[in-house]
N, C-alpha and C positions, 0 to 999 in steps of 0.2 A: 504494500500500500504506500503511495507516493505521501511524502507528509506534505502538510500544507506549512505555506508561509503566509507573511506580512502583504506578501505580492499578490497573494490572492482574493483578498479583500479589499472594498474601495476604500477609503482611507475616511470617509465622513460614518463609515461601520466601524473601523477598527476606534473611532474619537467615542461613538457612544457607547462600544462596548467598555472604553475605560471610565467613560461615567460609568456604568455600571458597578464595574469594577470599585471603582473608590467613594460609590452609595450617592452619588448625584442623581439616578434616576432605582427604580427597583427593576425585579425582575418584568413585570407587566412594561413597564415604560420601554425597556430594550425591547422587548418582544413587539409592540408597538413601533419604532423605531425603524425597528430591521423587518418591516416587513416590504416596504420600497424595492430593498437588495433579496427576496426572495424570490430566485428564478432560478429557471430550469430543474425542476424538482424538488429543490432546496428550498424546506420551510426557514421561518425565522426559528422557527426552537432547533432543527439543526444547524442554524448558523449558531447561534448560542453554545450550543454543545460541540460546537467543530473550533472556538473561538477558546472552549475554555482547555481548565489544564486534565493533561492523561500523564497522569505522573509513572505511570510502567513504561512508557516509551523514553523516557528521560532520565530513569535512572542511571545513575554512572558506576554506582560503589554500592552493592547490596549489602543489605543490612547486618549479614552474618559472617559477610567477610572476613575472614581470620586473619589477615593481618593489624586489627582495630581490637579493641576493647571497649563494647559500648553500657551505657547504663541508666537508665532513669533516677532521675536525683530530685529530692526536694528543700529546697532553700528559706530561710525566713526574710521576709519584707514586712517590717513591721510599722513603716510609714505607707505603705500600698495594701495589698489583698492579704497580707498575711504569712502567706505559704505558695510559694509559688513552683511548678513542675520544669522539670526543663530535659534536656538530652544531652548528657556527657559522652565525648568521643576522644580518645586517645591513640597513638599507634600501641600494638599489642610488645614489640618486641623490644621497647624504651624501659626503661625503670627509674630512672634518674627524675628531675624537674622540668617541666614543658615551657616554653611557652605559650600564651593561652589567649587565647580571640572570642567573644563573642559572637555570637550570630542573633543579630535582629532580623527578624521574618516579614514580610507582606502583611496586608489587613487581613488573613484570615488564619492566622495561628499556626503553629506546630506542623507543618502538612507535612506531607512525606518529600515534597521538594526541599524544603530545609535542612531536613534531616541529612539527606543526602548532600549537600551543600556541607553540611559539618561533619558529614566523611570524609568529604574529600580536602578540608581542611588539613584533618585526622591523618591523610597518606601523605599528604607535603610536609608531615612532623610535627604539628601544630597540635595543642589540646583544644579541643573547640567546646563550645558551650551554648546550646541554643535552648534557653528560655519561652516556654509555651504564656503567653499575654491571658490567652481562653480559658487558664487554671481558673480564675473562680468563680465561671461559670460551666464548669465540666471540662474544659478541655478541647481542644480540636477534637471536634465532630466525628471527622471521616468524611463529610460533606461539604463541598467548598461555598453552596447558596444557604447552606444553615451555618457553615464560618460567617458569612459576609452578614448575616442577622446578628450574630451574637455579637460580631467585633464593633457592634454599632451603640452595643447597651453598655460597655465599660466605659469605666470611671478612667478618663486618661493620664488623668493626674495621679492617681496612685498606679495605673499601670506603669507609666515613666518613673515611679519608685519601684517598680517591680523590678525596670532594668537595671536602674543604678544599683538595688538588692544584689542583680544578680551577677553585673560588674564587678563589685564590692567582696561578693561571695566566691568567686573565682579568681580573683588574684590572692586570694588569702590562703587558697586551697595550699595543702602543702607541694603539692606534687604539680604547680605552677611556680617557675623558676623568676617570679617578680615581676615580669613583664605581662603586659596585657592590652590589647589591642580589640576593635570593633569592626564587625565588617556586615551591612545592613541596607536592601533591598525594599525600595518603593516606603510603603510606611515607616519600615526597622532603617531605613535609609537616613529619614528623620532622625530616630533614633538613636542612630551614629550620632548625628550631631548636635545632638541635644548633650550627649552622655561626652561627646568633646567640648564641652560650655561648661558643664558641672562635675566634670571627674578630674581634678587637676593631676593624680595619679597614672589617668590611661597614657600610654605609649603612642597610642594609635590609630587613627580611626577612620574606615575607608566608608563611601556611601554612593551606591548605586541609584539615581534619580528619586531622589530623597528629596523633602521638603526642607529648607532652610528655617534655623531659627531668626530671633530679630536682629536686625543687623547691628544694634545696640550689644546685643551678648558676644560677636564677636571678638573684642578685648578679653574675656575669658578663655577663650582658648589656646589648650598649653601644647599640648598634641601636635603632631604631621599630620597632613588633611592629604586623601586622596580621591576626590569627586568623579566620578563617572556620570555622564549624561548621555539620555539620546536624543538623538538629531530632531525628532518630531515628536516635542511634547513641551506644549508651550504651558500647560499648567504648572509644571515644575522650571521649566528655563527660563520662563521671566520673571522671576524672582532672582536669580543671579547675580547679573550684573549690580545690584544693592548691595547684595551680599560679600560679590567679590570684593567691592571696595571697603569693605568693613576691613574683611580679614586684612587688604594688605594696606592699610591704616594703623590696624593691629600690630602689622610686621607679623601676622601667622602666616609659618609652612606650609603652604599648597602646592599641589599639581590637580588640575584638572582639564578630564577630558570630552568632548562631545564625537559622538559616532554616526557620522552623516548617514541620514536616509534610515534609522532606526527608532524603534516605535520602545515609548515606554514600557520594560518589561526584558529590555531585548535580551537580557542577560541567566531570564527563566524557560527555563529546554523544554517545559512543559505544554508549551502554549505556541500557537504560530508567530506572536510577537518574537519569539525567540530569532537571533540573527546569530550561527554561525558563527562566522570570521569573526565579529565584533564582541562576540561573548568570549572567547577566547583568547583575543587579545584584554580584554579587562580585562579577566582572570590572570592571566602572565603579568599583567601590571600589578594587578592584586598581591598575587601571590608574592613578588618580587620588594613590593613595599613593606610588608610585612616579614620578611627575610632580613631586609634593611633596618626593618625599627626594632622587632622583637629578638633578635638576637646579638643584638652585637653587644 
């Protein structure tokens, strides 16, 4: 089966599908939307379903892979929800102290794309740590349009303690060698950068088409900033240039990049957003920043 891309959709679908996605419209409103683009066969609810994620096609690092050591852990936040769940991943044949990364996730929790995300962490040497936000209301689902309801009913403000919990809670671990770093996708993108405004501790912190905080908070950050953007997504790139001039006002480390002709998402293997070439090289950028900051 040929997969589909970004190229196969007209692009005023691929704009409502990420309302969708980030709760600007429900599921009725998309379905409504995309019915214009329903031809040749193709209902709007398979456009919807050929639009969302199949996370078996995307996996990279199965879950039992025995070069890893993985484990479900639970942490205290006792300015947020309390007790929060998360996904601990190690290399299996290390013993010594890691260094350790966060993983912020998308608006809909814990999914099995994450997971896998902080495997592959877990094989380039890294301990990773990806915090589920849906703990206290059950947890990721298993369902990405019962994620996208629940992730609407938290309290953000103690979720964003949940992450600093869970920052806080991983550099402490013994068997993290001091350093500690962030790396966070679409909402957890945000989260990157929020967690580089108020962690004056992290090392690090990279952020895939993430929301910016106020450019005001920029003098707070102590961290190397590694920004990823894609080329077509004006909801997140025109907030930038404010932004960038914060930081280099500030005098903060950055590199950022923009990847022509790529739809927000590009960087999630799940989804036809995904681009290939462009996911792969962030990734090498990724990986390679984080080589730079957290060990030396």
């Amino acid at each position: 089966m040929t997969r589909l891309t970004a190229q196969d959709f007209d692009q005023e679908l691929l704009i409502l599908f990420d309302a969708y996605v980030h709760g600007a419209i429900d599921r009725r409103g998309f379905l409504e939307g995309a019915q214009k683009f329903a031809v040749a066969g193709m209902t709007a609810g398979m456009l919807l379903t050929a639009l969302s994620p199949n996370f078996a096609q995307a996996q990279q690092v199965p879950p039992d892979d025995k070069r890893l050591k993985t484990e479900r852990v639970s942490y205290p936040s006792p300015a947020g929800n309390g007790t929060v769940n998360g996904y601990l991943v190690r290399p299996a044949n290390v013993s010594g102290a890691l260094p350790a990364i966060l993983v912020a996730h998308e608006n809909r929790g814990l999914n099995p794309h994450i997971e896998d995300i902080a495997r592959r962490l877990a094989l380039d040497g890294f301990m990773a740590f990806a915090p589920d936000a849906l703990t206290p209301l059950g947890g990721y689902p298993g369902d990405e349009d019962k994620a996208r309801e629940l992730f609407a009913k938290l309290d953000q403000g103690k979720t964003r303690e949940d992450f600093l919990a869970g920052a806080r809670y991983l550099k402490k671990r013994p068997d993290c060698n001091g350093k500690l770093g962030v790396v966070g996708f679409c909402w957890g993108g945000g989260v990157a950068h929020v967690l580089s405004t108020q962690l004056p501790e992290l090392d690090a912190a990279v952020s895939f088409y993430g929301n910016h905080p106020p450019a005001e908070d920029a003098a707070k950050v102590k961290a190397p900033l590694l920004i990823h953007f894609a080329g077509v997504d004006e909801r997140i790139n025109a907030a930038w240039p404010a932004y960038e001039a914060a930081l280099k006002a500030a005098g903060v480390r950055y590199t950022a990049y923009q990847y022509a002709g790529t739809q927000h998402g590009f960087n999630n293997d799940t989804t036809p957003r995904f681009d290939a070439a462009s996911a792969k090289l962030a990734w090498e950028r990724t990986v390679a920043f984080f080589e730079k900051t957290l060990r030396a």
